[in-house]
N, C-alpha and C positions, 0 to 999 in steps of 0.2 A: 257204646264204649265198653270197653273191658276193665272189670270189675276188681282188685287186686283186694288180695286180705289184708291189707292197710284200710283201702276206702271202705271196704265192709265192716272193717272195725268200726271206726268214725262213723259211721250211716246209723251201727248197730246202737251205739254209745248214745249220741240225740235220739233216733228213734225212742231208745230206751226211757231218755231223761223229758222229750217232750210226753210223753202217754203218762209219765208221774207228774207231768208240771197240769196236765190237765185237768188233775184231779185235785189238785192242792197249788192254791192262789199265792200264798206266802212261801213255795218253796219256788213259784212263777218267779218272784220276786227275786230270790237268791242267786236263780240262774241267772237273771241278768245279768249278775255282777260279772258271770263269767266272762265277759267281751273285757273286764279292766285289763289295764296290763300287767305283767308279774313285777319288774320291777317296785318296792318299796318306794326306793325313790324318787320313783314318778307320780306316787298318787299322794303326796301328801299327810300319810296315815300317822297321825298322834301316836306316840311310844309311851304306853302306860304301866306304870311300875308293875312289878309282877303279884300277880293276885288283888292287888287294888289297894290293899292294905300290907301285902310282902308276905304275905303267910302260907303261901305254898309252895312245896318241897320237892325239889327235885327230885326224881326217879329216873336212874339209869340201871336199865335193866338189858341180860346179854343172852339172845337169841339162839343157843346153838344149835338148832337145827336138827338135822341128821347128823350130828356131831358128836364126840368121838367114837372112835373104835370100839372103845371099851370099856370096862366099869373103871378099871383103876387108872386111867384117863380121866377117868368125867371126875374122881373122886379128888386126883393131883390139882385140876383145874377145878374145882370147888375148893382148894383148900387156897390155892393162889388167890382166888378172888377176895374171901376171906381175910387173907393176910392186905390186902390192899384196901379194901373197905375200913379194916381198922385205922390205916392209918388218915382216912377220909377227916378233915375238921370240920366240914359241912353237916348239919343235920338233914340227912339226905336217904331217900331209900334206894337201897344196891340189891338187886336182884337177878338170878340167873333161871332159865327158865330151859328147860333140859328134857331131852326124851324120854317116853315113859319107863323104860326100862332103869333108868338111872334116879329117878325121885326120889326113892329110900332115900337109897345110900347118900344123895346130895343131899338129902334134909339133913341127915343126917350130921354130915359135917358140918353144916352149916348154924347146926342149934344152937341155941345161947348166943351167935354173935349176929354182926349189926345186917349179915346176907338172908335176904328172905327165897325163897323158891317159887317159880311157877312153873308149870306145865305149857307146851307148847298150839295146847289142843283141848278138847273136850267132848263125847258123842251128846247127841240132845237128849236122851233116855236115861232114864235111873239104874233101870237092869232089865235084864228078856237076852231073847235071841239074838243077837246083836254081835254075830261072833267078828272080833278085831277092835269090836267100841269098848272105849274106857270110859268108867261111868265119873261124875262130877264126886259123888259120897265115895269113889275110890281113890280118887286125885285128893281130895283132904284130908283121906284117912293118912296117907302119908305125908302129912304136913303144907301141901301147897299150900300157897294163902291166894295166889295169883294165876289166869289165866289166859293166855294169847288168843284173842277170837278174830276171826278176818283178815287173817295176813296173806297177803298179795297172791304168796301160793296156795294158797288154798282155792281163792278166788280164781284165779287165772289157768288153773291146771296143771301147775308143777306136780301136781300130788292130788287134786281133785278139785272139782270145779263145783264149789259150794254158791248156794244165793244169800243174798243178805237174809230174805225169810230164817233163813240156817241160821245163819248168825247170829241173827236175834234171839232166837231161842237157847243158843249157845248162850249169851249175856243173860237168858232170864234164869238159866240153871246153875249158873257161877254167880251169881245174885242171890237166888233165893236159897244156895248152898252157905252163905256168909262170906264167899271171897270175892275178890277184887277182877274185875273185866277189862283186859287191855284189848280194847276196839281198836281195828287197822282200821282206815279209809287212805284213800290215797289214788291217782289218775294214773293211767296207763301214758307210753309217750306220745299215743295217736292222740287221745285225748287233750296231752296237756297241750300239742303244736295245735289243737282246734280251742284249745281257747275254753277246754270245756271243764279246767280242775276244780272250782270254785263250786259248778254245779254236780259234779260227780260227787264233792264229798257231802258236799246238802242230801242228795238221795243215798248216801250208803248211811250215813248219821241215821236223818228218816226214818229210813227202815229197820237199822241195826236197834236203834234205841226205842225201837216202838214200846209202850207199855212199860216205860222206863220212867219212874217219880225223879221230881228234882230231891229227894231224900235220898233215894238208890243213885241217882246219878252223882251227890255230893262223895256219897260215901263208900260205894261200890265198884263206880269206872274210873278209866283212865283212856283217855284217845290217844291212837297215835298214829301221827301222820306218817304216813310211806312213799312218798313217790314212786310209781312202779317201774319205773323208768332209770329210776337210781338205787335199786336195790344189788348189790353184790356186781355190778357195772364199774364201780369204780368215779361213776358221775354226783356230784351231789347238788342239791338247790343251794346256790349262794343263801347268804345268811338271810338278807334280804326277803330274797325269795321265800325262805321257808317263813321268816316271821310275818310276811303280809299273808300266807294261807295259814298259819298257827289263829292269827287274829281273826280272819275269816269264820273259821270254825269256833272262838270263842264270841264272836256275834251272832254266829246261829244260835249258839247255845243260850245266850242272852235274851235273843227275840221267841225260842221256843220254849226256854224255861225262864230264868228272870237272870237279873245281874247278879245276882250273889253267887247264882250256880255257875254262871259262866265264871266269877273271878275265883272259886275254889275247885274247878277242874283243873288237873294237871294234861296239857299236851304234849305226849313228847314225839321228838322228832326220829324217823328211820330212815335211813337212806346211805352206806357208806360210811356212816360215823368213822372219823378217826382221830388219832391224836392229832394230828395237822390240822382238824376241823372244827374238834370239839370246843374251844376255848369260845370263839366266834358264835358258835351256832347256838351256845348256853347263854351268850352276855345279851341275847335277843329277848325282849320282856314277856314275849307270849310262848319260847319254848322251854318247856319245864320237868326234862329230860333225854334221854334217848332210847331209842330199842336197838340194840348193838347185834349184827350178824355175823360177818369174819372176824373182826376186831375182837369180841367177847372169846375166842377160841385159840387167841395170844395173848397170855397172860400179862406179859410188858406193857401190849397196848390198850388191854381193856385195863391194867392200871392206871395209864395215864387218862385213859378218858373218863375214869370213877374221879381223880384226884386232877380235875381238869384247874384251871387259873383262876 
């Protein structure tokens, strides 16, 4: 029979996930869960308060990409966000994460108030020949605090087709720089129709966080779930949906590192974010944020979804 770059996808994706499950017994374990079904409320899952004891803070942070034209764009839309954040009552962190040509100038604007900055990216090296890489000691010298490692295009080839190995090393250099690691994991749509998101985000975790202390991980990351599938599509995971893989992934975290670490990570959700969605997607106990891509680049909408109900 004939082969379509659907089923090769799918072939590739278990291929992939069984040769990790055979080396590691308790991540065996994780994938099985992948056969549940998505629905929340068919499996009965307990709704536990957020952080265990309520003590962690949302992070809504806004993606913009390849986005704007221009400096004095990025600068208006820095100053918009800003004005929206203040008016935030939430003890909440509001972040914009912006191409590198625009970093200055965003920190810039954004000093002294409640908007923090990150970076969309990161090279793994400090400095060399490495012409086009932007180093991590260059991203902090202009104020980042934050960095986006693993996001879908990266992985998938919109812009390069990086490995989790990458990744990881991306997270140990935004680590061992003092600033904070926004991990993507998230299933592609061949993936999620086989049943397979549960075990995809077990092996990108896995690997992304290898050599990662429950100390760096309290106080360094931030995951965030992407569906690849619902990225800039206009599709999103019912609330539902997202909150039984949010919880997912704070039971990994749980069994790989301990409870305490699972209940002060923040995970937040990517996929579509919008005002119509946000209210919902936030009042789920296991999501404890967003990473905002078109929405972040309307300033109306990414206010509403900063100053969500």
């Amino acid at each position: 029979l004939k082969q379509t770059p659907r089923t090769l996808l799918v072939q590739s994706a278990t291929s992939n996930l069984k040769m990790f499950v055979r080396n590691s017994a308790m991540i065996a374990a994780f994938a099985a869960c992948a056969s549940a079904a998505m629905p929340l409320a068919s499996t009965g899952m307990a709704m536990r308060l957020r952080g265990g004891s309520g003590d962690r803070k949302y992070c809504i942070a806004g993606n913009w990409k390849m986005n704007p034209s221009s400096l004095e764009e990025a600068k208006k839309l820095a100053s918009d966000v800003v004005a929206s954040a203040a008016k935030c009552t939430r003890d909440m962190d509001v972040l914009v994460c912006c191409p590198y040509p625009f970093l200055a100038s965003v920190a810039e604007v954004c000093k002294g108030t409640k908007v923090k900055v990150g970076a969309e990216d990161v090279f793994t090296e400090s400095s060399g020949a490495f012409t086009g890489g932007v180093a991590i000691s260059q991203i902090k010298s202009v104020g980042c605090e934050y960095v986006v490692v693993g996001h879908s295009e990266r992985r998938h080839g919109n812009i390069a087709s990086e490995s989790d190995v990458t990744f990881n090393k991306k997270v140990r250099v935004t680590i061992d720089a003092g600033l904070t690691a926004i991990l993507c994991v998230g299933e592609t749509k061949d993936e999620y129709e086989a049943k397979l998101n549960k075990a995809v985000c077990a092996l990108q975790l896995s690997k992304g966080l290898t050599g990662v202390t429950k100390e760096e991980m309290m106080k360094s990351v931030v995951i965030a779930y992407e569906p690849v599938w619902a990225i800039g599509t206009g599709l999103t995971a019912t609330p539902e949906a997202a909150q039984e893989i949010h919880a997912y992934i704070r039971s990994w975290i749980a069994e790989m590192y301990d409870q305490e670490t699972a209940d002060s990570i923040r995970i937040q959700y990517g996929g579509s974010v919008a005002p119509d969605n946000v209210d919902k997607l936030m009042s789920c106990p296991d999501i404890d944020g967003a990473l905002v891509g078109g929405a972040s680049l309307i300033a109306d909408k990414f206010d509403k979804i900063i100053n969500f109900a």
